[in-house]
C-alpha positions in Angstrom: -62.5 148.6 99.2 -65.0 151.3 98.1 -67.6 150.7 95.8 -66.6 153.3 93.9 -63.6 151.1 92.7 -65.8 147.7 92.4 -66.0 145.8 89.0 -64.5 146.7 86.1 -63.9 150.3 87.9 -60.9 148.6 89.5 -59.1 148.7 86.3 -58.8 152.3 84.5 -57.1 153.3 81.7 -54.9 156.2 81.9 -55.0 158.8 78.9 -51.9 160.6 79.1 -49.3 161.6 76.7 -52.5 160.4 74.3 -53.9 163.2 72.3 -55.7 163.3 69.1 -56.4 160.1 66.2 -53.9 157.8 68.3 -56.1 158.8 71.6 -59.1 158.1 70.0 -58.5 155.0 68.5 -57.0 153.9 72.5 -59.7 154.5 73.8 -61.9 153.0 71.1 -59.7 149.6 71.5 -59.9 150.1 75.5 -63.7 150.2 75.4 -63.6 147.0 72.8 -61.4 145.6 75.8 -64.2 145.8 78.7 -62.3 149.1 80.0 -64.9 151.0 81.4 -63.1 153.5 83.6 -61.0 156.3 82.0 -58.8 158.8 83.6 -57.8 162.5 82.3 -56.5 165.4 83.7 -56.6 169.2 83.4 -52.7 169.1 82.7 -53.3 166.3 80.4 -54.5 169.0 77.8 -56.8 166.6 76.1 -59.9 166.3 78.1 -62.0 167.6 75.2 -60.5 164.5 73.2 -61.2 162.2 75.8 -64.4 163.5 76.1 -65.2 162.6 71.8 -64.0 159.4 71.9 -65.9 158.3 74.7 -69.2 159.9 73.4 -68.6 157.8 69.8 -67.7 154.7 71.6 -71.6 154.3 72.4 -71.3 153.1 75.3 -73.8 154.3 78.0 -72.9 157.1 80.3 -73.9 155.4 83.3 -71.8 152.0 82.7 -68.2 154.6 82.4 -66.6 156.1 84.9 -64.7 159.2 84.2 -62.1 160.6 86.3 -60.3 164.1 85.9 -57.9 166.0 88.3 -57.9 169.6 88.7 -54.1 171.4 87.8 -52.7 173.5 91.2 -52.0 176.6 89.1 -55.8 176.1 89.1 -56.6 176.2 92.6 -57.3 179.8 93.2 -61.3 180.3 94.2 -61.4 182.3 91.4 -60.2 179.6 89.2 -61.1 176.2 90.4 -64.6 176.1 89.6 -64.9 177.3 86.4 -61.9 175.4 85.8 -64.1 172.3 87.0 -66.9 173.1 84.9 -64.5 173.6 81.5 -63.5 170.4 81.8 -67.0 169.1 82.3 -67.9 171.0 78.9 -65.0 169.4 77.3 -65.7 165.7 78.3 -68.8 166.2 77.4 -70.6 165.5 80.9 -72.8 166.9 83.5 -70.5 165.4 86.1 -67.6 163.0 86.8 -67.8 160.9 88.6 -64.4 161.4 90.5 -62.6 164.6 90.5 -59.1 164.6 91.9 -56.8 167.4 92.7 -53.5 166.7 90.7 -50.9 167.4 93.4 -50.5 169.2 96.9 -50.4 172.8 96.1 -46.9 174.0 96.3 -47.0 176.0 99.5 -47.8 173.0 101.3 -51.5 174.4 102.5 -53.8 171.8 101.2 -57.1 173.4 103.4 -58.0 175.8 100.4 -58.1 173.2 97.4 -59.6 170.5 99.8 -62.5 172.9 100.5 -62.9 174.5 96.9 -62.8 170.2 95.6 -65.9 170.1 98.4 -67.8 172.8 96.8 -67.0 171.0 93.6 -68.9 168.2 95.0 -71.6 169.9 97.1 -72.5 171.8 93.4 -73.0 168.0 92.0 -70.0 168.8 89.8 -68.3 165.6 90.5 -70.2 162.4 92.2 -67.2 161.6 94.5 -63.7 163.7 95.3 -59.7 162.6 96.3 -56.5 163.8 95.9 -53.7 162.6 93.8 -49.6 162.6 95.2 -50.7 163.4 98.9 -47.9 162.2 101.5 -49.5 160.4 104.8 -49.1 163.4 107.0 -51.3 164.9 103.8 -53.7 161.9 104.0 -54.3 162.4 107.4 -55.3 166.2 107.1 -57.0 165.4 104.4 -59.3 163.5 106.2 -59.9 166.2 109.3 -60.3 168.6 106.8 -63.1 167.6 104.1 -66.3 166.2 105.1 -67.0 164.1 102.3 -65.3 160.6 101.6 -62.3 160.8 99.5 -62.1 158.2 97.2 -58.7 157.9 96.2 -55.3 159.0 96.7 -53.8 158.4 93.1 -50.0 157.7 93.2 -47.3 156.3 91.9 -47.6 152.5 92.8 -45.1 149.3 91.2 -43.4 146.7 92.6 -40.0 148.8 91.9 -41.3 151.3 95.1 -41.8 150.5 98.4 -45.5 152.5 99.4 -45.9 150.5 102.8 -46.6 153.8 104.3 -49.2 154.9 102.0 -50.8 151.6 102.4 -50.6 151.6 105.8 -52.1 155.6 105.9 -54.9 154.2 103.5 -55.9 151.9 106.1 -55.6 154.0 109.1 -58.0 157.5 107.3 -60.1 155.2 105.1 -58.7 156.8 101.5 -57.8 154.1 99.3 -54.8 154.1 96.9 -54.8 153.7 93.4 -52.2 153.4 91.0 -50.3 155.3 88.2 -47.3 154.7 86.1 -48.5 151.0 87.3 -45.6 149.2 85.5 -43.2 152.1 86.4 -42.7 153.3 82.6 -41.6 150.2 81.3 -38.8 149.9 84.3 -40.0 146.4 85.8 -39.6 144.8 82.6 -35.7 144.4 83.3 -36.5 142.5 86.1 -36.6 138.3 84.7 -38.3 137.6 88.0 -41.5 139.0 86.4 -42.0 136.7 83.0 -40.5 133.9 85.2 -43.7 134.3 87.6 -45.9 134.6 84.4 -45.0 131.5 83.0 -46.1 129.8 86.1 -49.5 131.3 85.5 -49.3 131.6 81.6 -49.2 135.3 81.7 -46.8 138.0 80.6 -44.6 140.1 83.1 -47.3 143.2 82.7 -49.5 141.3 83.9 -48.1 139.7 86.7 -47.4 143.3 87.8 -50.3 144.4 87.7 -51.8 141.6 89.5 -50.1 142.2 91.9 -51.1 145.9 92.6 -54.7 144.6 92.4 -54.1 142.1 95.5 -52.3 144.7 97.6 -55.8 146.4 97.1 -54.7 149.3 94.6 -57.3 149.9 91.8 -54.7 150.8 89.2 -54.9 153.1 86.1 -52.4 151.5 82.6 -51.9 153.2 79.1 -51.1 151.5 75.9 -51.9 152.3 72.5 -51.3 148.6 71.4 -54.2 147.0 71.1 -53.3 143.4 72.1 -51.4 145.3 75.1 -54.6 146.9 76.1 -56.2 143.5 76.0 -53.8 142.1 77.6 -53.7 145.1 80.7 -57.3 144.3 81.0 -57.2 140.5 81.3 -55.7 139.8 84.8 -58.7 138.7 86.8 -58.5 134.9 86.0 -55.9 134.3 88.1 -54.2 134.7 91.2 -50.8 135.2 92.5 -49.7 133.1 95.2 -48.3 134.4 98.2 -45.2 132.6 97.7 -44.8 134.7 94.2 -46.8 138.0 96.1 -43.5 137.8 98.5 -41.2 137.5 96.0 -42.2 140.4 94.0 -43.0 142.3 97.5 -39.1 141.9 97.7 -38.3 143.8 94.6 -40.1 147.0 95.9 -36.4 147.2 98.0 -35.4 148.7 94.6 -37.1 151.7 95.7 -37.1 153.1 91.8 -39.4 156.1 91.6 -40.5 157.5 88.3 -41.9 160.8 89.1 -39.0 162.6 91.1 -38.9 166.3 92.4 -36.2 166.3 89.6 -38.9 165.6 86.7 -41.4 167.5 88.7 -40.1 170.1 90.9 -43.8 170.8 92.4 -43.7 167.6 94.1 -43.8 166.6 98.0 -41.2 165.3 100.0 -42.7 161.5 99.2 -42.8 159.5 102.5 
C-alpha cells in the first residue's frame, strides 16, 4: 500500500454536502476523533470552510493530510492552475498534499488534465497527484501517461458493488483505490447480514463495512455529522474480520447496487 495512505491517513473523512456551522463543528468532532485526513473538492463548494475549520482545530499542518480534486469544467490550461491555486488560498495552505482530478473529462481524452495535474505537481502545488472515477482502461493510460506516481484512484467502493476489476487494475499499474460513498449512502444498512457479523465482533454494521474495505486494501473516505457516528467510523482498527465473515460480505457485492449512476451524474464513464 503506499505510504501516502499509512496510519491514520488510511481513514479520511469526507466533507461533502457539509458547508458552513454544521461543517465546522464535523470536522471539529472528526479531529477530536483521531481523524487526521480530510477530503474536499472544487465542486464541493466549501473548500474555504474546510480550509477554517481545520486552521481552528490547532492541529499541526504537518500531522493532516488534505485532499481536494480539481472540477472538469476546470480543466482547460487556462483554468486548471489558477483553479489549483484558489483552492490552495481557500484551504488556507501552500500545498495539498493530494490533488485529484474529479472525474474523466467528458470527451474521454484524459492526456490534457493528466498533464496540466503534473504541472500542478512539478509547481509543488500538491505533494502527490491521482484521479478520481477512472475506469481500468483509464487506469492503465493513466499510468503511460504521467510520470509521477498516482496515488489514488477515488471511487465508489461498498460491499453492495462488485469492483474486482478495479482491484485487480490497482494491482496490475500500481494506483491504489480508495473509497467513497463507503457505506453506499446508507444502502447496506438493509442488509441484517452486516449487524449480524458485528455482534460477533461487538461492532455495529458501519463498521463491519468499513472493515471490510480496509482489508480488501481500500483507504476509505466516511461522512457523518454525528458525533458518536464519527467516533464510531474512526474506531475499526481493533479488530479483524475473519475470512469466513470477509466471504460472506464479498458475496453481497453480487447485489451490484451503485450509488453514483450516469443517471445522477450524466458526466460519468461507462463504469467497468
Amino acid at each position: 500500500m503506499n505510504i501516502y495512505f499509512q496510519k491514520t491517513h488510511q481513514r479520511g473523512f469526507g466533507t461533502w454536502p457539509l458547508k458552513g456551522e454544521v461543517l465546522a463543528q464535523a470536522i471539529a468532532n472528526a479531529l477530536d476523533a483521531g481523524y487526521r485526513a480530510f477530503d474536499t473538492a472544487q465542486w464541493y463548494g466549501n473548500e474555504a470552510e474546510t480550509g477554517a475549520a481545520l486552521a481552528a482545530g490547532g492541529v499541526p499542518r504537518e500531522d493532516l493530510c488534505i485532499t481536494t480534486k480539481v472540477a472538469p469544467d476546470n480543466f482547460g490550461e487556462d483554468r486548471f492552475l489558477a483553479s489549483v491555486e484558489q483552492s490552495l488560498k481557500d484551504l488556507r495552505v501552500d500545498q495539498v498534499d493530494s490533488l485529484l482530478l474529479h472525474w474523466p473529462p467528458a470527451n474521454g481524452d484524459i492526456a490534457p488534465s493528466l498533464l496540466l495535474l503534473q504541472t500542478a505537481l512539478d509547481r509543488g502545488l500538491t505533494r502527490n497527484i491521482g484521479v478520481s472515477n477512472y475506469t481500468v482502461a483509464m487506469m492503465r493510460e493513466a499510468r503511460r501517461i504521467v510520470d509521477a506516481p498516482l496515488v489514488t484512484n477515488q471511487v465508489e467502493f461498498h460491499p453492495l458493488l462488485n469492483q474486482d476489476k478495479l482491484l485487480t487494475a490497482a494491482n496490475e499499474t500500481g494506483i491504489p483505490l480508495s473509497s467513497y460513498a463507503s457505506v453506499a449512502r446508507g444502502e447496506v444498512f438493509k442488509y441484517p447480514l452486516l449487524e449480524q457479523i458485528g455482534r460477533g465482533y461487538g461492532k455495529s454494521a458501519a463498521q463491519v463495512v468499513l472493515r471490510w474495505i480496509i482489508q480488501k486494501g481500500v483507504p476509505l473516505n466516511t461522512m457523518s455529522t454525528k458525533p458518536e457516528n464519527i467516533r464510531a467510523n474512526f474506531d475499526i482498527m481493533d479488530f479483524t474480520l475473519s475470512s469466513v465473515d470477509m466471504a460472506r460480505i464479498d458475496a453481497m457485492t453480487r447485489t451490484n447496487f451503485r450509488v453514483v449512476t450516469k443517471e445522477s451524474v450524466p458526466i460519468a464513464p461507462e463504469w467497468d
